[in-house]
C-alpha positions, -999 to +999 in steps of 0.1 A: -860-129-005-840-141-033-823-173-025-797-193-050-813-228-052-798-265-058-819-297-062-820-326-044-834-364-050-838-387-016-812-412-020-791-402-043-761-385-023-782-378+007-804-396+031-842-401+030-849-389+064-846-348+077-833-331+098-864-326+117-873-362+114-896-356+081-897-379+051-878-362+022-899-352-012-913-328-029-921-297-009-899-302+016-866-279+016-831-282+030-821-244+046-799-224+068-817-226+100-798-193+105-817-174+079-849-195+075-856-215+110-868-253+108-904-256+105-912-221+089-936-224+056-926-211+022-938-201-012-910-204-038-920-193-068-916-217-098-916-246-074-947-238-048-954-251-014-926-258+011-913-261+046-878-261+058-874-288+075-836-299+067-802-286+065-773-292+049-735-291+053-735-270+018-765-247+028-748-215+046-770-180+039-789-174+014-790-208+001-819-235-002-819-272-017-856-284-031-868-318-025-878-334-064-896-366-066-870-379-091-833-374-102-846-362-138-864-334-120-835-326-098-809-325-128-833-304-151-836-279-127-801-278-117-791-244-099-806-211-102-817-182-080-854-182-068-878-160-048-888-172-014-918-159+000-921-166+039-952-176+050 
């Protein structure tokens, strides 16, 4: 599916821990629970491996939020739409 993506950096703006209790980084993917349930693994292509395992009060539909290590990744990828391939 194509979704329209944000980024997100652990720490900056938003907490470190998930919704499902995880540690946030890379790979792991803020969702609509609604559209993509908690847990599910992902493909997204130019980004790669991920699970949904948090939400977010800005993540409604066809909306996702990637995990980057560092707020220079984050930024440089900004927002842009993605394909999602569920696993």
């Amino acid at each position: 599916m194509v979704m329209i993506a944000t980024a997100y950096t652990p720490g900056h703006g938003c907490g470190t821990i998930t919704a499902t209790g995880m540690r946030a980084r890379y790979g792991v993917v803020a969702v609509d629970p609604r559209v993509i349930p908690l847990g599910t693994h992902l493909y997204i292509e130019g980004y790669g491996e991920a699970i949904a395992a948090d939400t977010g009060s800005a993540i409604k539909g066809v909306r996702i939020d990637l995990c980057f290590d560092s707020l220079a990744q984050a930024r440089a990828f900004g927002r842009r739409k993605v394909v999602v391939h569920i696993k």
